[in-house]
C-alpha positions in Angstrom: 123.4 104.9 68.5 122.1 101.3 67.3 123.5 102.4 63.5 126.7 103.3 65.4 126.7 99.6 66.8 126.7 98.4 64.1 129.3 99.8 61.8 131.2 98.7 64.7 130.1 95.0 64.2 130.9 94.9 60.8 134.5 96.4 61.2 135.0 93.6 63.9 133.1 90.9 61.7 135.9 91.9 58.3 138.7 91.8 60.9 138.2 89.1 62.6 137.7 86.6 59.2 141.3 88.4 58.1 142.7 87.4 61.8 141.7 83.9 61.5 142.9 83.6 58.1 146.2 84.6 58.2 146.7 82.0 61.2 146.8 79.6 58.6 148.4 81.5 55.9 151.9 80.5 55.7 151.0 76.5 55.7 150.9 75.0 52.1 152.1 71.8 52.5 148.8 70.6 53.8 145.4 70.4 51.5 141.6 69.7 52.9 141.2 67.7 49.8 143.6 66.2 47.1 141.1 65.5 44.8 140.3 69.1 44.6 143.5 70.6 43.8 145.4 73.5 46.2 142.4 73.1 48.9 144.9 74.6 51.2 143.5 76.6 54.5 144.9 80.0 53.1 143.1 79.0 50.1 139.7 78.3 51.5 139.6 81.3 53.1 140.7 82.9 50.0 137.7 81.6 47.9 135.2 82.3 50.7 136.2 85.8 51.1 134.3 86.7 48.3 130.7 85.5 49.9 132.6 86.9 53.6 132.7 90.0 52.0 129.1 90.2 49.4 127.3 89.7 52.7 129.0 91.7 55.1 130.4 95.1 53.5 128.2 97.9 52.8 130.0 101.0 52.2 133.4 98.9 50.5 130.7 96.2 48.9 130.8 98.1 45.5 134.6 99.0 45.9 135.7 95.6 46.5 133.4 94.3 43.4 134.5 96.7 41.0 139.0 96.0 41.9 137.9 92.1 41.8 135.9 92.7 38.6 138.8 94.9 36.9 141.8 93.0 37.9 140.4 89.8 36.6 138.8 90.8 34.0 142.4 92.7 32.8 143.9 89.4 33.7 141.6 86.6 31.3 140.9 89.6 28.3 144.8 89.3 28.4 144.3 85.9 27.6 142.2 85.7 25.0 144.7 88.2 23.6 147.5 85.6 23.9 145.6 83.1 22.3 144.5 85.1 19.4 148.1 86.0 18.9 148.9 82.7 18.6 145.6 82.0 16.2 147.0 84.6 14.0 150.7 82.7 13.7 150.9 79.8 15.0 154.0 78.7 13.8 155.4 77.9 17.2 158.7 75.7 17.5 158.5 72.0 19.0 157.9 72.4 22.9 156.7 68.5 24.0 160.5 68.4 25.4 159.8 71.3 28.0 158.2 70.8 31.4 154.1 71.7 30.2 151.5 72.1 33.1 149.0 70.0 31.1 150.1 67.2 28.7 147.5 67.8 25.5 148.5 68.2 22.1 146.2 71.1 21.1 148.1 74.6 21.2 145.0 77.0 21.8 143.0 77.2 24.9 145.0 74.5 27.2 143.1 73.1 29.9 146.2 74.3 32.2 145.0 78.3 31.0 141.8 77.7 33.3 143.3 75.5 36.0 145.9 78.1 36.5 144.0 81.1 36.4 142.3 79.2 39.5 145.3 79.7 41.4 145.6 83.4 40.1 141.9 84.8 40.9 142.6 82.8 44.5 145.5 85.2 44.7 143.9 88.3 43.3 141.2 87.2 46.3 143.5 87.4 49.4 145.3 90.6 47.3 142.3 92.7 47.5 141.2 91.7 50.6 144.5 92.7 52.3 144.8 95.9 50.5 141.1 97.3 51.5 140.5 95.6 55.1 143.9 95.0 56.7 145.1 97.1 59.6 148.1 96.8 60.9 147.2 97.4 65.0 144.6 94.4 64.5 146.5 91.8 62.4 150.6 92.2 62.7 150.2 89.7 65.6 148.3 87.1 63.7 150.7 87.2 61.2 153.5 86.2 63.5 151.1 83.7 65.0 150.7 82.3 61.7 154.4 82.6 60.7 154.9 81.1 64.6 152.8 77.9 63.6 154.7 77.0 61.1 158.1 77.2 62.7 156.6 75.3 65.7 155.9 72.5 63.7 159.2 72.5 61.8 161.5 72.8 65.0 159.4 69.3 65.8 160.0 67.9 62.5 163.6 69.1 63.0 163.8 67.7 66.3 162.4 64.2 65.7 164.6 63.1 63.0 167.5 63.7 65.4 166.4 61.5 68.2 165.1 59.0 65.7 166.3 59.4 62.7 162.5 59.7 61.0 160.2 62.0 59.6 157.7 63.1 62.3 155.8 64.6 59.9 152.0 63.9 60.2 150.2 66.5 58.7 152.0 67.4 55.2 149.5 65.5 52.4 149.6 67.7 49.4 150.0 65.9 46.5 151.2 67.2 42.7 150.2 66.4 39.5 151.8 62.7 39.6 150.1 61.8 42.6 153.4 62.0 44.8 153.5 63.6 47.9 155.6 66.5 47.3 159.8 65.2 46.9 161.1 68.1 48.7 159.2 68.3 51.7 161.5 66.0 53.8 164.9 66.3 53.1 168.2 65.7 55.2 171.7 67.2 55.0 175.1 65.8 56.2 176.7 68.4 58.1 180.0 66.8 59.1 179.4 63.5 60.6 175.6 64.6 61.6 172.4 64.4 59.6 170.0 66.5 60.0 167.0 67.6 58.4 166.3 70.1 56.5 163.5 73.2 57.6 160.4 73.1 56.0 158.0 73.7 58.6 154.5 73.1 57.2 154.9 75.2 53.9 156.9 71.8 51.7 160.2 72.2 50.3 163.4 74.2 51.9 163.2 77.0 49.6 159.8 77.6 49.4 160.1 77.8 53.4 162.3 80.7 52.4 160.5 82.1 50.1 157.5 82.2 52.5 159.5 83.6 55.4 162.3 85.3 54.7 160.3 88.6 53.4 158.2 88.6 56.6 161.2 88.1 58.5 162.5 91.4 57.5 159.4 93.1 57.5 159.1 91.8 61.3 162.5 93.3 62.2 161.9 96.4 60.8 158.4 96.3 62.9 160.3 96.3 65.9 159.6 92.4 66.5 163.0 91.4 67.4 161.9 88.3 69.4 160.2 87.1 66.7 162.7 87.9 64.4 165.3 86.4 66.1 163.0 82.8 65.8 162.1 82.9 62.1 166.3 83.7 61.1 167.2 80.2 63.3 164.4 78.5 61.4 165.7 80.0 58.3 169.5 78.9 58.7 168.4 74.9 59.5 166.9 75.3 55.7 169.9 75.0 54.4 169.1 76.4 51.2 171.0 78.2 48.4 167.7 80.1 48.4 168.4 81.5 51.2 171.9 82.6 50.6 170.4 84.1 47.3 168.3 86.2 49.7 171.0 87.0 51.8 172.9 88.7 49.4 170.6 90.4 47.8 169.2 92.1 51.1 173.0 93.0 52.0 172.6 95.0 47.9 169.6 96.6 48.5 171.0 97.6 52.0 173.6 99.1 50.2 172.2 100.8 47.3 169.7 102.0 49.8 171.5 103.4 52.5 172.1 106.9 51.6 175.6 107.6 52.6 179.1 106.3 51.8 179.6 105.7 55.3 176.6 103.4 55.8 177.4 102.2 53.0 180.9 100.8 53.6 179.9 99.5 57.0 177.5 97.3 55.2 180.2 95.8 53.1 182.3 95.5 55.4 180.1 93.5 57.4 179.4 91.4 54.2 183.2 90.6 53.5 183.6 90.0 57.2 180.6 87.8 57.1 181.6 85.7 54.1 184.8 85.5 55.5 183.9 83.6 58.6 181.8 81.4 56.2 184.5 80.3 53.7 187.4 80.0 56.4 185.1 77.1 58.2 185.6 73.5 56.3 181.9 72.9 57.4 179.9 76.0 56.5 182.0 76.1 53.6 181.2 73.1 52.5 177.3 73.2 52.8 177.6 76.4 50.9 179.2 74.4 48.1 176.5 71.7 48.0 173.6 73.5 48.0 174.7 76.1 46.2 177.6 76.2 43.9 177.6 72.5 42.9 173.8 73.0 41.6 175.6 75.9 39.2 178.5 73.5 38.1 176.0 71.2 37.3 177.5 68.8 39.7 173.9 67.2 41.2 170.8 65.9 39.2 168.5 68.6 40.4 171.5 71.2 39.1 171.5 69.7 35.8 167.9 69.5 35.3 167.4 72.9 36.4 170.2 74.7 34.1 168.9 72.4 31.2 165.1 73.5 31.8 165.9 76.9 31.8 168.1 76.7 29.2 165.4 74.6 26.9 162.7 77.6 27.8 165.0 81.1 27.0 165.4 79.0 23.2 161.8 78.1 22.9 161.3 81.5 23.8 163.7 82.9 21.6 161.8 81.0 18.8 158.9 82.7 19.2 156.4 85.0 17.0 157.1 88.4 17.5 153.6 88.9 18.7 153.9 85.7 21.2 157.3 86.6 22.0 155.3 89.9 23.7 152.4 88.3 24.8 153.1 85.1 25.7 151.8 81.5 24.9 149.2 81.8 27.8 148.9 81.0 31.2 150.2 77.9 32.9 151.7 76.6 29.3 154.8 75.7 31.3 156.8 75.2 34.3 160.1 76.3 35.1 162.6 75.8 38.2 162.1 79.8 38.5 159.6 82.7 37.8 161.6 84.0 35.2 161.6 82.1 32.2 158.2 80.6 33.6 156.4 84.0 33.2 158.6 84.9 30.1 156.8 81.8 28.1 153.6 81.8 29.1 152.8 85.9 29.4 156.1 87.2 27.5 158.0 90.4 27.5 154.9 92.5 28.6 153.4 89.9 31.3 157.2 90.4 33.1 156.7 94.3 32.9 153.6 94.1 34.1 154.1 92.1 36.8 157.6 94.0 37.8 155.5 97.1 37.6 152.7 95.4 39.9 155.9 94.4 42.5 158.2 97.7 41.8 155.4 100.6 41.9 154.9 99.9 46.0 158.6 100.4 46.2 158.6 103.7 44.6 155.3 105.2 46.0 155.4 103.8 49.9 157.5 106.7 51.9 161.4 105.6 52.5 161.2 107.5 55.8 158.7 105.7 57.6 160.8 102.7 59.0 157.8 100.1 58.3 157.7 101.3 55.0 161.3 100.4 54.5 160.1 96.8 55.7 157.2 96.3 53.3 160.2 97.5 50.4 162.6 95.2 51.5 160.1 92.2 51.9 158.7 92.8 48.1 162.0 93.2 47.0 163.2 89.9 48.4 159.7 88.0 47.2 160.6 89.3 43.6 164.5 88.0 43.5 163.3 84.8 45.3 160.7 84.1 43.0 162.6 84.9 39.2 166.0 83.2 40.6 165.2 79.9 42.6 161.1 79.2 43.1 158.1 79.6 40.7 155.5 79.4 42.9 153.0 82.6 41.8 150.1 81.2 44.1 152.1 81.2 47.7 150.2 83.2 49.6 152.8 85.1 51.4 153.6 87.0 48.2 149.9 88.4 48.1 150.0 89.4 51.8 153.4 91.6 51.4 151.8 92.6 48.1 148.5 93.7 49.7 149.8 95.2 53.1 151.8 97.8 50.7 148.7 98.8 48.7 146.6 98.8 51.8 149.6 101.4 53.0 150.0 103.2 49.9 145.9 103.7 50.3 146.3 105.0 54.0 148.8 107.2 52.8 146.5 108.8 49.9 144.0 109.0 52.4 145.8 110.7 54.7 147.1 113.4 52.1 143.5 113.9 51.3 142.4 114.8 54.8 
């Protein structure tokens, strides 16, 4: 009876740290510390999961060790491999024009390779965590209280520049590598002859906002939580963000592609056309679509230009390459990008984007299309994966890692369940 007890105090003891945690989850705008960089909450917990976990698992203990101990250990032997590739030739074009994590003239073994690989192991930590202790019935709900928090504090944000015409915001102190506070985390947006600002919430910049919520706003829908559903997609319009539209379109594809029948399949479309219809006919929508969309691919605004010109300036670095580093990369955090894409094709190469589609794409092949919650988790890691190689580059957000996670932890429960 007393051993009983306490298997049951340990299962309450993982769950409850994972409860607590994801409460904070979604905010990244704010840091503990910014003289230790990405002390975020999510992050914390992150990091002390690992002593959480040491101290309180029995059965899993071993489990947990040996999926942390193989997925990093993959992950740096895979960089020593990218730096001997690049011992062996060397002969890599001039790249002190293109946006580098750390500014040092030596090639091999970058300071940004281990600063980076922080952010990554941090990851890997709320990854594995999720996949072998999250369950659904105990921790759904403190997802949307997490995701609830953030909107909360945007709708004030949102609300206090229109009566005053100020940024409310009192919390958001994170810092980047210049010392700034981070540029996009307050911006505004003339929408006819009203300002407003644009959504953040508590996570920093419009599209990152999406990036962090969108996915979760699917998965909630297709959860049943319309209520909550219906709150994140009002918080998502204010945003304002091409990022947004990006995800938009591409849910409306998969939606599509995935429906099964012609007849489903047209009335998505047609829903689309109708959609984009009422859009374009209205001067105003119309014309925010243009300005944070389609005057950034004309090249029309700064951030536009800068973008298409970073992009541009990695894809010929790239294509300047070694064979060998063309495939393995220059190593991690060698540079930054506007999006995942050409980030990840630089710094891990050809194989570092098939590995990490493969990490992203085998969940959406394995989880069971039937099961409506399934067809969430899909969706969600779909949209994370067009978000993040089209508009953001932001690996570390930890709302990528709990989709991520959730599917494995289903795909587990599934094997399990075959195996009984």
């Amino acid at each position: 009876m007393m051993l009983q007890r306490s298997k049951i105090a340990f299962k309450l003891n993982l769950v409850t740290y994972l409860q607590v945690w994801l409460v904070f989850i979604f905010i990244t705008s704010f840091v503990v510390s910014n003289s230790i960089k990405g002390t975020t909450p999510a992050f914390i917990f992150a990091g002390l999961s690992i002593p959480v976990v040491l101290c309180l698992a029995r059965k899993s203990r071993g489990h947990y060790v040996r999926l942390m101990a193989v997925i990093t250990g993959c992950f740096f032997l895979y960089q020593i491999v990218t730096q001997l590739a690049l011992l062996i030739d060397p002969s890599v074009p001039y790249y002190n024009h293109l946006i580098l994590v750390s500014n040092e003239s030596k090639l091999l073994f970058r300071s940004s390779i281990l600063t980076q690989s922080i952010y990554f192991v941090i990851s890997i930590c709320l990854f594995v965590y999720v996949t072998l202790y999250y369950r659904k019935e105990h921790h759904d709900k403190f997802i949307a209280i997490g995701a609830l928090l953030v909107v909360i504090f945007g709708y004030y944000i949102w609300l206090f520049y229109i009566l005053t015409g100020e940024n409310g915001d009192i919390i958001s102190n994170r810092e980047f590598g210049d010392g700034n506070l981070n540029p996009g985390h307050f911006q505004t947006i003339n929408v006819g002859p009203v300002s407003l600002s644009r959504f953040v919430g508590l996570v920093g910049e419009p599209s990152m906002y999406v990036y962090s919520i969108l996915p979760i706003t699917v998965y909630f829908f297709y959860t049943g939580k319309y209520r909550m559903f219906i709150v994140l997609v009002s918080s998502l319009v204010l945003t304002f963000s091409g990022t947004l539209l990006i995800g938009v379109v591409m849910f409306a594809f998969a939606l599509v592609v995935t429906s099964g029948t012609l007849k489903r399949s047209l009335l998505y479309i047609t829903v689309s056309i109708v959609l984009a219809w009422i859009v374009f006919s209205n001067e105003y929508a119309s014309g925010i679509v243009d300005e944070i969309l389609f005057a950034k691919l004309r090249q029309e605004s700064d951030s536009g230009e800068d973008r298409i010109k970073t992009i541009i300036d990695n894809l010929i670095f790239y294509s300047d390459l070694p064979i060998l580093t063309k495939l393995l990369g220059m190593g991690f955090g060698f540079v930054r990008s506007p999006e995942f894409l050409t980030t990840l094709l630089v710094n891990n190469g050809f194989l570092g984007i098939l590995l990490f589609t493969g990490l992203v794409f085998y969940p959406i092949y394995k989880l069971k299309g039937a099961d409506k919650r399934n067809k969430g988790l899909k969706y969600a890691l779909w949209l994370n994966y067009i978000i993040l190689f089209t508009s953001v580059s932001e690996f570390s957000y930890p709302s990528l890692w709990l989709i991520l996670g959730i599917s494995y932890n289903q795909i587990r429960a599934e094997l399990l369940e075959m195996g009984n």
